[in-house]
N, C-alpha and C positions, 0 to 999 in steps of 0.2 A: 504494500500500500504506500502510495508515494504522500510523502509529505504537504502537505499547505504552506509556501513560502511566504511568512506575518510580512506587511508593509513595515519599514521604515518609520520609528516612529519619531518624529521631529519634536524635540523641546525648546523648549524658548532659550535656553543653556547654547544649543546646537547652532537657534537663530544666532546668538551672539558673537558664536563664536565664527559664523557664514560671513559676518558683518566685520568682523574685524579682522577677517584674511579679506578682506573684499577690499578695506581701505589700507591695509597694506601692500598689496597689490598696486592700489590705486596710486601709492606714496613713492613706488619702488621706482626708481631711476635707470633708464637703461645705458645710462652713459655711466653709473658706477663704476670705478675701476677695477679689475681683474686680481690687483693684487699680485703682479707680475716683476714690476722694477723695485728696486732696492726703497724706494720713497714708501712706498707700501707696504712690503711685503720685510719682514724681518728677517727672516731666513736666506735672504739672496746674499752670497759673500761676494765681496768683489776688492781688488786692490785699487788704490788709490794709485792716480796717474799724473808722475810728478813734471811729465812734459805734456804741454799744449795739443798733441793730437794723438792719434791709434791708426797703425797701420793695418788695415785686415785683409787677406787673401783667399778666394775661396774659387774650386773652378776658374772660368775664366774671367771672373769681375774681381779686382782689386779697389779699394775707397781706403778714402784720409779721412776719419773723423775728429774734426775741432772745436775745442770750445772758442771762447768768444773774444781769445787773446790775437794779435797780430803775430802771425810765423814766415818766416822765411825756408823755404825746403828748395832743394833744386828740382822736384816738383809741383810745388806751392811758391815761385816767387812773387816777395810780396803782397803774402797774402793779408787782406786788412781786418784790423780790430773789429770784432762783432759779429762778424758773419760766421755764426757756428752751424754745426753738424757736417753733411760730407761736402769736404772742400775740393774732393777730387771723386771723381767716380770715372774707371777705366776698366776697358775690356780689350781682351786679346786681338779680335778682329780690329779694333779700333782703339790704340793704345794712349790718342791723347785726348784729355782732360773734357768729358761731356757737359763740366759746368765750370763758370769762367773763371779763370783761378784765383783772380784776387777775391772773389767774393765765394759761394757754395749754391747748394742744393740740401732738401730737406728742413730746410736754417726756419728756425722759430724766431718766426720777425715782431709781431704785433700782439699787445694784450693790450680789452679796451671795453669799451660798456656803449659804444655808438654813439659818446659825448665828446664835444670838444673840451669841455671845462674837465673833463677826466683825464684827456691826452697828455698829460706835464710830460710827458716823456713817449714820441711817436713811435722809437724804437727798443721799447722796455728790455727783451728780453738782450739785446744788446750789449745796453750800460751797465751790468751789475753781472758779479764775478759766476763760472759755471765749473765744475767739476767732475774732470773725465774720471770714468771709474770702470778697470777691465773687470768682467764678469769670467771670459773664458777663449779660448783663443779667435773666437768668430763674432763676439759680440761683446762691446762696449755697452756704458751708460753715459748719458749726459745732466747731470742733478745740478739745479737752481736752489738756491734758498732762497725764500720768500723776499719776491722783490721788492725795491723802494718803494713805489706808486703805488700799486695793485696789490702787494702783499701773497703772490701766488709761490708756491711752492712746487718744484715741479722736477719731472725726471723724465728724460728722453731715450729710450735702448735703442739701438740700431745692431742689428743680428744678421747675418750675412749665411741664409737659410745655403741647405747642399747644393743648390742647385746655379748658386751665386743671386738669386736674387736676394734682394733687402725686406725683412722686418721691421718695422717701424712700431714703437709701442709707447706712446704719451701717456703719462700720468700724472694729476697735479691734483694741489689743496689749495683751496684758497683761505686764507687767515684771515681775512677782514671779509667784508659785503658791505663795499659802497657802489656796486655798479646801480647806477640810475637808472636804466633801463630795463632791470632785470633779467641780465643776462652777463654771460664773460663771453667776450668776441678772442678770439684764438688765431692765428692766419702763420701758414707757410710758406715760405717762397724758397722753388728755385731756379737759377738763375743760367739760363744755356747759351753756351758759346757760339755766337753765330751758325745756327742751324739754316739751311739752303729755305725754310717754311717757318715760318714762327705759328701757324694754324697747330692746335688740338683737335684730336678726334672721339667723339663720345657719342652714343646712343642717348638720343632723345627725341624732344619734339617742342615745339610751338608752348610756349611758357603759358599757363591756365588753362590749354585747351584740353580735350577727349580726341586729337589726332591719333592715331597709328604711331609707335615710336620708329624711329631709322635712324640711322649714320648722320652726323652733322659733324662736319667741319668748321668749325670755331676761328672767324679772326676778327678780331678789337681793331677798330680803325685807330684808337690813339690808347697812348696809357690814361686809364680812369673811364674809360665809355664803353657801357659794353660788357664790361670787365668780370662780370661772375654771373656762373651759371647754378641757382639754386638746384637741389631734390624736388623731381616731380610726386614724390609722398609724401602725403600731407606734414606739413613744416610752418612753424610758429611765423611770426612776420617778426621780422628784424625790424627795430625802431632803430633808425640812424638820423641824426641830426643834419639840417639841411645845411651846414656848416661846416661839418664832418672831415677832417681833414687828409685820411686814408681814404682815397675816393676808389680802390678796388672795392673796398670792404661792400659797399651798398647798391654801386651803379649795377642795376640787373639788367642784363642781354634779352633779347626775345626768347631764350630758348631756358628749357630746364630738363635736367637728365633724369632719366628712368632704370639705369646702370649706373652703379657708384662703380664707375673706371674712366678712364680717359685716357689717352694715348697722343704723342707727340713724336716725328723724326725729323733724324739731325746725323748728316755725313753718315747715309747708311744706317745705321742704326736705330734702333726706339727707344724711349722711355716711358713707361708704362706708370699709372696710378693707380694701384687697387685700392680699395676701402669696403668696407663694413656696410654694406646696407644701413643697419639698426642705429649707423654715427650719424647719418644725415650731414655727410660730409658736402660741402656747398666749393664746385668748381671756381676756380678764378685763375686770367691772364693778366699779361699786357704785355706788346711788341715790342716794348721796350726797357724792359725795368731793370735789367743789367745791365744797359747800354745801348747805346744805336745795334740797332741789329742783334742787337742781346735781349731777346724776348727770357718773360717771366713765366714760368708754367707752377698755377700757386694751387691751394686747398686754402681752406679754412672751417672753425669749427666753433658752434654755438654750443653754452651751457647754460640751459635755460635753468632760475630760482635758482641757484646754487646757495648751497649752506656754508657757514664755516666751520673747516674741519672735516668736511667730506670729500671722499679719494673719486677722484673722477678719472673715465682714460678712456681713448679711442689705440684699435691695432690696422695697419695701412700695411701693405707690402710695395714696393717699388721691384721694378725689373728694366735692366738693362740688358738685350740683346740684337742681334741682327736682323736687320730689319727686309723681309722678302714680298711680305703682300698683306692688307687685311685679314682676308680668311687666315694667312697665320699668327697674327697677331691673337687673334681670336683664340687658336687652338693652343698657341703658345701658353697660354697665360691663363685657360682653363680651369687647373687642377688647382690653380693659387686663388682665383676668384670664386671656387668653390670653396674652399679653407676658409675662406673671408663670411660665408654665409650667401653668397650670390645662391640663387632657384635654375 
């Protein structure tokens, strides 16, 4: 004789407690950090690095990661104060420098709240001191102590994955909350050696529309016009001041991506941006933000209500390789954009 399976019997106990996973839930941050870099995580050991940069080799991609000191290398000459993370990125096929030496690539340029009266300092991450720190023979860290301005706390890895592509793994605290806007504006830039195209390639479509997405080739008539291309899922509105001095940060392009990647070549070669769906990573250019002919190929990244004292972090992979057609770029970079959480 089979049993009578009783309903579920629901108490007001059970409601309560349906209700307070529901607003936990509701509370949880998906930009929370991972708990991966040394800033976070206790457990990560690493030595202190008593020279200004880290040489890593892996496959066929070699990079120079810098903090934010000015170095002189006989493959970094002259390179200038500020401009950190990889000052050099080179591959076998292509052994000189895909980003322009005196300045980098990956470089943590801007922290900001969309106010002018906040900017005392345009290029925060910049002016105050950073500390390289090796984790293991393929991957560095790059740690901020809570800067002057903004008071952000911050750590940057750069991991140099089997296959020579780049990890990238941000994570930061903030110790004050005075952004006026309610939000912390974040922005990347970097910075490419006269590439034969300064155009980006990325999957998207017509910025607010229900088009079909497709292939768009991205180019900024001037630096500040144009200049960023938000996530076509659904994403908070950026208040920026009509005054606003960082004019990549706001100026939006007709177009918005439906793919968090982007692609750009240069002498043969690509340089690839993956990101994380779930970061709502927001594209940005400009044709010329290294130089005449020195186009910028940037990111940047919103944290919207931020607390203080809560570990926030976005993970990005970068890839340099040889550059043969689309369809390979596509299939190249695959297996990484699946890693990322791409569908």
């Amino acid at each position: 004789m089979r049993k009578s399976i009783r309903p579920l019997k629901v108490t007001n106990y059970a409601i309560v407690c349906l209700f307070v996973l529901s607003l936990a839930a509701a509370d949880q941050q998906p930009l929370e950090a991972a708990g991966i870099t040394s800033l976070t995580n206790p457990k990560v050991r690493y030595e202190r690095c008593q020279k200004s940069y880290i040489k890593l080799e892996r496959r066929d991609v070699s990079v120079v990661v810098v903090d934010n000191a000015a170095i002189d290398l006989p493959e970094l000459p002259g390179h200038r104060a500020g401009y950190n993370g990889i000052a050099s990125l080179r591959h076998s096929k292509h052994p000189e420098n895909a980003f322009v030496p005196s300045i980098a690539g990956l470089n943590f340029e801007h922290i900001h709240d969309g106010t002018r009266a906040g900017l005392t300092e345009k290029f925060e991450p910049r002016k105050f001191p950073m500390q390289l720190r090796r984790i293991n023979a393929h991957t560095v860290e790059l740690y901020q102590p809570p800067t002057g301005n903004w008071k952000l706390e911050s750590c940057g890895r750069y991991c140099l994955l089997e296959d020579g592509t780049i990890e990238y793994t941000f994570e930061c605290i903030p110790r004050e909350n005075a952004y006026s806007h309610g939000y912390i504006g974040l922005f990347w830039a970097s910075y490419i050696d006269k590439p034969e195209d300064t155009a980006i390639h990325f999957n998207g479509r017509t910025r607010n529309s229900k088009q079909k997405p497709g292939w768009i080739k991205a180019i900024t008539p001037r630096h500040g016009v144009e200049s960023t291309h938000p996530p076509a899922a659904s994403y908070p509105t950026i208040e920026v001041d009509p005054d606003f001095p960082l004019t990549l940060v706001g100026n939006l392009s007709k177009h918005e991506h439906t793919d968090a990647w982007y692609y750009g070549v240069t002498h043969g070669m690509a340089l690839a941006f993956m990101f994380r769906p779930k970061d709502n990573i927001w594209f940005a250019q400009s044709p010329s933000g290294g130089g005449n002919g020195n186009p910028a190929w940037d990111f940047q990244w919103f944290i919207h209500n931020p607390k203080v004292g809560k570990a926030y972090g976005f993970t990005m992979r970068a890839a340099y390789l040889p550059f043969d057609s689309h369809a390979e770029m596509i299939h190249a970079t695959e297996n990484h954009r699946t890693a990322l959480g791409h569908q």
